[in-house]
C-alpha positions in Angstrom: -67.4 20.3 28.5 -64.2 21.5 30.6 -64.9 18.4 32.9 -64.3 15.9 30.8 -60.7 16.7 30.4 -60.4 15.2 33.9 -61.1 11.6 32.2 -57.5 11.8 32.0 -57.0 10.8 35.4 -57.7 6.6 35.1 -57.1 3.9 37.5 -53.8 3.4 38.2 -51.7 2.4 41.4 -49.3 5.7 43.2 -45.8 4.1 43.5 -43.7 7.4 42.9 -39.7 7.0 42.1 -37.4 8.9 43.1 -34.9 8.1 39.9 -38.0 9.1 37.1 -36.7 8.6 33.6 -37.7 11.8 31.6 -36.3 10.2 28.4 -40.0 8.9 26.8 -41.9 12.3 28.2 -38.5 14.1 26.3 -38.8 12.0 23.3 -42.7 12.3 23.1 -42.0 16.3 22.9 -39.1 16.1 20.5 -41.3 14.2 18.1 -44.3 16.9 18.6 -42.2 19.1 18.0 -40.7 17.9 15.1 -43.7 16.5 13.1 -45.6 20.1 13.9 -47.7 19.5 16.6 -46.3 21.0 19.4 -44.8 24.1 20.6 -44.5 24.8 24.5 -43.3 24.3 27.9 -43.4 21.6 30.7 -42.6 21.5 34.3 -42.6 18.9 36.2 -42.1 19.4 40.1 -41.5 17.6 43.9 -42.7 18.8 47.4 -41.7 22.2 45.3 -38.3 21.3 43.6 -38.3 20.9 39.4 -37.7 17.7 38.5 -38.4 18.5 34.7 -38.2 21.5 32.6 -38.7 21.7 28.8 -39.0 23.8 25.9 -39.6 23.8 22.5 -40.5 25.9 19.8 -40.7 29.8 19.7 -41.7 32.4 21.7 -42.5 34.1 18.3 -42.0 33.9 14.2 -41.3 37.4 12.1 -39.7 38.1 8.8 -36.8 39.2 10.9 -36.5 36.7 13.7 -37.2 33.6 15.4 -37.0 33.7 19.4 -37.0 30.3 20.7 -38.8 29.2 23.8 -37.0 28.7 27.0 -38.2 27.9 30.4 -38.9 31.8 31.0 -41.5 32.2 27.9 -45.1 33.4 29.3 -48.0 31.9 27.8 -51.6 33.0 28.2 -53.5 30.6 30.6 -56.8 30.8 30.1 -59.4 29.5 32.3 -56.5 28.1 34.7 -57.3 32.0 35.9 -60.5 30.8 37.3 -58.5 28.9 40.0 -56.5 31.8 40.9 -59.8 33.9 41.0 -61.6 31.3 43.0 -58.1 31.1 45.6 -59.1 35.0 46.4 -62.4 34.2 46.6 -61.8 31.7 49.4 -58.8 34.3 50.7 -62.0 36.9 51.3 -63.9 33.6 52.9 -60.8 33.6 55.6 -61.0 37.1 56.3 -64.8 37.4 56.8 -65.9 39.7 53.7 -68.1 37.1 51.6 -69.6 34.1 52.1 -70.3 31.3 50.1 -74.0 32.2 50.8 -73.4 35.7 50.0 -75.8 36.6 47.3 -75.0 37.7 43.5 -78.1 40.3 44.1 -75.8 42.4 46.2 -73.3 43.1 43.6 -75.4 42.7 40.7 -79.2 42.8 40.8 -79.8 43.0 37.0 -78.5 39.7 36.3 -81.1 37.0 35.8 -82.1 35.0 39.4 -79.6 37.0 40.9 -80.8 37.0 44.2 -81.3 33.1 44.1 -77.2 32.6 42.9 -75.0 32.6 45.9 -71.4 32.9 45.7 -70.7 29.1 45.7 -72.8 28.8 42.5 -70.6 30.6 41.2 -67.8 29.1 42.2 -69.1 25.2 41.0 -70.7 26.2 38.0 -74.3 25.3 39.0 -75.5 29.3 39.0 -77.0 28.9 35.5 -76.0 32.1 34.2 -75.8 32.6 30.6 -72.2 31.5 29.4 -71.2 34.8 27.8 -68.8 33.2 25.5 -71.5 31.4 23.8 -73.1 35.2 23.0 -73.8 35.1 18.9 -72.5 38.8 18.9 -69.1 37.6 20.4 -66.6 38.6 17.3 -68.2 42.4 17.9 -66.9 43.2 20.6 -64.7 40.1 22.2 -61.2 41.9 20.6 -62.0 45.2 21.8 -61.5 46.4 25.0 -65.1 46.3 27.6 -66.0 47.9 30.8 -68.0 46.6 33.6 -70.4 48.1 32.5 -70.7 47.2 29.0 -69.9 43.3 30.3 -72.5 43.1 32.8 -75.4 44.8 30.6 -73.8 42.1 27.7 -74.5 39.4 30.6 -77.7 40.7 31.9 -79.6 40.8 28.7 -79.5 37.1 28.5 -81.9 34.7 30.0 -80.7 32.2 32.8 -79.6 28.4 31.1 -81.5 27.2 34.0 -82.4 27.3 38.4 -79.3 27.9 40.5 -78.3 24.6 42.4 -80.6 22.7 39.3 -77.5 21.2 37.7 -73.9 22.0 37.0 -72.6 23.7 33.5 -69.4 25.4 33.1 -69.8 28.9 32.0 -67.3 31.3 32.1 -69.6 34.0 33.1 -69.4 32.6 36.4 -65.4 34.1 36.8 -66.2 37.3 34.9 -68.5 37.8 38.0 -66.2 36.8 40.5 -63.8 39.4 39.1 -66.2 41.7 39.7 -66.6 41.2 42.5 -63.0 41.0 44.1 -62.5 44.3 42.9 -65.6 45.8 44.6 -65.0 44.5 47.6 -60.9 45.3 47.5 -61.8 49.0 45.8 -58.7 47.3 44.1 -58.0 46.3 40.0 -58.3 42.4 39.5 -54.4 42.8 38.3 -53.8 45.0 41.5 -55.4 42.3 43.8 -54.0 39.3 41.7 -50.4 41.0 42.8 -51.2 41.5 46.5 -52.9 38.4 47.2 -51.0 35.7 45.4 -48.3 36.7 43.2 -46.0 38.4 46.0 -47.1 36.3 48.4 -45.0 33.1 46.7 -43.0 35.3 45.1 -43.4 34.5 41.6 -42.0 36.4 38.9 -43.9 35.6 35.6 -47.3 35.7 36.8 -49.7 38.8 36.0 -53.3 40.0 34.3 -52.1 40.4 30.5 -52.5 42.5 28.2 -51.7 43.5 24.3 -48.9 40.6 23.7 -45.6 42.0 24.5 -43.2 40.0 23.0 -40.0 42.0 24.4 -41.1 40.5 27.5 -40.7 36.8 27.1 -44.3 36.9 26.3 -45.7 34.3 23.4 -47.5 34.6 20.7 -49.9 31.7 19.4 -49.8 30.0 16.4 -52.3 27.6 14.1 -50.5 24.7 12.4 -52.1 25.2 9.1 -52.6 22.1 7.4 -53.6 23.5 3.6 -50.2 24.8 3.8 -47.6 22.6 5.3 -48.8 23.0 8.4 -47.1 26.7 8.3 -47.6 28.8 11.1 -50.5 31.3 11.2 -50.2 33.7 14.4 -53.7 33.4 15.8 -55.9 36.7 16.9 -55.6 38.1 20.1 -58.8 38.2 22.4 -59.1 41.5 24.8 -58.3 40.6 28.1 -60.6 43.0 29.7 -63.5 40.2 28.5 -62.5 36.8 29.3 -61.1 39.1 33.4 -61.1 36.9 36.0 -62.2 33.4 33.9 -59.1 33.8 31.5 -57.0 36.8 31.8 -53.7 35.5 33.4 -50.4 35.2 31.7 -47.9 33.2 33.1 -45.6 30.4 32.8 -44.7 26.4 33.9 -42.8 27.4 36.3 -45.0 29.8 38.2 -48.2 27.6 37.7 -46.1 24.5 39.7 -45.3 27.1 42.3 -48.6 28.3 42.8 -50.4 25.1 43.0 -48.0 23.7 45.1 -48.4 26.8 47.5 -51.7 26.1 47.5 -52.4 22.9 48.6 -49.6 23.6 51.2 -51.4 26.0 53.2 -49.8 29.1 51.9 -52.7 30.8 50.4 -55.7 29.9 52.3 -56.6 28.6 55.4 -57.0 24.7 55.6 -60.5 24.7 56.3 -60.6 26.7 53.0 -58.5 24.6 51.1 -61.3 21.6 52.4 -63.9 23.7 50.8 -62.7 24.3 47.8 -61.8 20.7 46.8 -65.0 19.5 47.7 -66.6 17.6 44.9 -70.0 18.9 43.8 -70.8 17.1 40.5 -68.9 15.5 38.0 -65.8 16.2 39.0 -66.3 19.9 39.4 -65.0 21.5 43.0 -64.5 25.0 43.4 -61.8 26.6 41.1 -60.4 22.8 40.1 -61.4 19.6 38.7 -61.1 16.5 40.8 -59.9 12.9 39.9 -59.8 9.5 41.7 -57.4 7.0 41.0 -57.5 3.6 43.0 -58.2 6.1 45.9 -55.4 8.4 45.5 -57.0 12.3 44.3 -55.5 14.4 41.7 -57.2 18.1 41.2 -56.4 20.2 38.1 -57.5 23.1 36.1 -57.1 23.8 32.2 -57.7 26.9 29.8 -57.7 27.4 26.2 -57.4 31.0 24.3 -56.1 32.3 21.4 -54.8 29.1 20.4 -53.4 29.1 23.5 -53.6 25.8 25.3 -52.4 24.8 29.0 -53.1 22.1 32.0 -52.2 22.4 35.2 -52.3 19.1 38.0 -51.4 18.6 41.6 -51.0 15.0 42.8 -51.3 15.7 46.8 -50.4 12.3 48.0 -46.7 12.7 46.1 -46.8 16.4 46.1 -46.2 17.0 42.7 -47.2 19.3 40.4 -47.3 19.2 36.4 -47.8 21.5 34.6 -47.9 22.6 30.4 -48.4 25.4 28.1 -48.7 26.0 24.3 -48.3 28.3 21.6 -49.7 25.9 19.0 -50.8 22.5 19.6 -52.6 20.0 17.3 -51.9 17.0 19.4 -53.7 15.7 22.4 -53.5 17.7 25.2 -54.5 14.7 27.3 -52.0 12.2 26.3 -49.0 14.7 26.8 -50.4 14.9 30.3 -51.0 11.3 30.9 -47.2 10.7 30.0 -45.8 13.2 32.6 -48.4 11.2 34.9 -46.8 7.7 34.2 -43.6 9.0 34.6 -43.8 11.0 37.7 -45.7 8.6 39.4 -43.9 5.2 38.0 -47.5 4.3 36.5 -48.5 3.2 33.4 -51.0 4.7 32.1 -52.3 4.9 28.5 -54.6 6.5 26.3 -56.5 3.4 26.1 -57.1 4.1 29.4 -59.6 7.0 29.5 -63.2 6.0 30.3 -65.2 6.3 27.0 -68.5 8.1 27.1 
């Protein structure tokens, strides 16, 4: 369950320095790096100014060439799209075109309970539709292109999981929907309205709906370490973006993702009473677009995706304003204890790995 990455956010006291020493977070990377479990980025930033920046690996292996990865590389977010989907959601919410109460039934009868899953099921993961990743035909069809049309028939031909509002349980199916509907109500693309409603509005210059991997423009490809063979690096198949959409179809990169949930959570986005909304807890640790963590009464929210091989975190710390963010190319490591050491260190904390609640 996406939740339970969230466990990473323990008990620990918010004392933050303004003289952080990078050099164990550098030295934690280097060694990834170096014993082949890591390739990536890492930003680390303040009330909006980097603090930290780091690369290492490559963009991308050939025959020919190896293109090392620098601060610029774009990565494939995954599900961190959702909380860029659920931003323009709550965008719409300002501007009086949905509701939270709004009904799925008016966009998309067919769909199982529809007219009983509002918009804010949706949104918090407790609408019970079927979680269209888990579909048995998936390999068919999830590397060739889909319409709308073929998705929402795809979606609609499975039974619900279980009563809107019942319980909560991630599904990406939820996002694929609320694609859907931006670009209804917009009469706009999800890349289109992506660009409008975020992207220029805090200017950022490596964040867009992907595509077929274009590596001529700073854009990664993923990688398995493959242990049978000297943990050599097996590029990884690429998903069509048209069927993870609004749930995982965003490329981007550290830097970007710091600025964007840094705009956020300073008002830049959405309205405040918006911003309220959407951090509200529902259940375990599930708000609307992010995950939320307590520590010794100070709250952290983040969001996290995996595709492709792909991995990436993003967190915002509002009490110290700071944002962390990762992403990888290949990754056989923790993604949890790379994050908990940017924690300690931005934060002066200490915080382990031992310290993650056990289940």
């Amino acid at each position: 369950m996406k939740y339970l990455l969230i466990l990473l956010l323990v008990s620990s006291t918010f004392c933050f320095s303004q003289q952080e020493n990078f050099k164990p977070l550098d030295s934690l990377i280097d060694q990834l790096y170096s014993n082949d479990k890591l390739m990536g980025s890492m930003t680390i930033s303040k009330d909006g100014n980097q603090i930290y920046n780091k690369s290492v690996g490559y963009q991308y292996i050939s025959e020919k060439e190896k293109k090392k990865a620098t601060s610029a590389s774009k990565y494939r977010i995954g599900s961190i799209t959702k909380t860029f989907t659920a931003v323009m959601i709550f965008q719409l919410i300002d501007e009086k075109k949905i509701t939270l109460e709004d009904k799925l039934s008016t966009y998309y009868p067919e769909i199982p309970n529809a007219s009983k899953i509002s918009i804010a099921n949706l949104l918090n993961h407790s609408s019970g539709v079927y979680n269209i990743t888990s579909d048995p035909t998936i390999d068919e069809w999830i590397y060739k292109p889909s319409t709308e049309k073929e998705m929402i028939s795809r979606i609609a031909s499975h039974k619900a999981d279980f009563q809107p509002s019942e319980k909560t349980s991630y599904s990406n199916t939820n996002y694929i929907l609320l694609g859907y509907i931006l670009e209804q109500i917009e009469g706009k693309s999800y890349k289109k309205v992506l660009k409008d409603r975020i992207v220029d509005k805090l200017g950022l210059q490596n964040t867009y709906f992907g595509g077929p991997i274009d590596i001529g423009n700073n854009e990664t490809l993923s990688y398995i370490y493959d242990e049978d063979q000297n943990n050599k690096l097996i590029e990884a198949s690429q998903e069509n973006l048209s069927n993870p959409g609004a749930a995982g179809g965003i490329v981007s990169n550290t830097s970007d993702l710091t600025t964007f949930i840094t705009g956020l959570f300073n008002g830049e986005l959405i309205t405040k009473e918006s911003l309220q909304l959407m951090t509200t807890v529902s259940d375990k640790g599930i708000c609307y677009g992010v995950f939320f963590g307590n520590m010794k009464g100070i709250d952290v929210y983040a969001s996290e995706g995996t595709i492709d091989r792909f991995q990436s975190f993003l967190m915002y710390v509002p009490k110290t304003k700071t944002a962390i963010a990762i992403t990888a190319n290949a990754l056989n490591y923790s993604k949890m204890a790379i994050m908990l050491e940017a924690l300690s260190i931005s934060q002066n904390i200490d915080v382990s790995l031992q310290d993650i609640p056990k289940n």
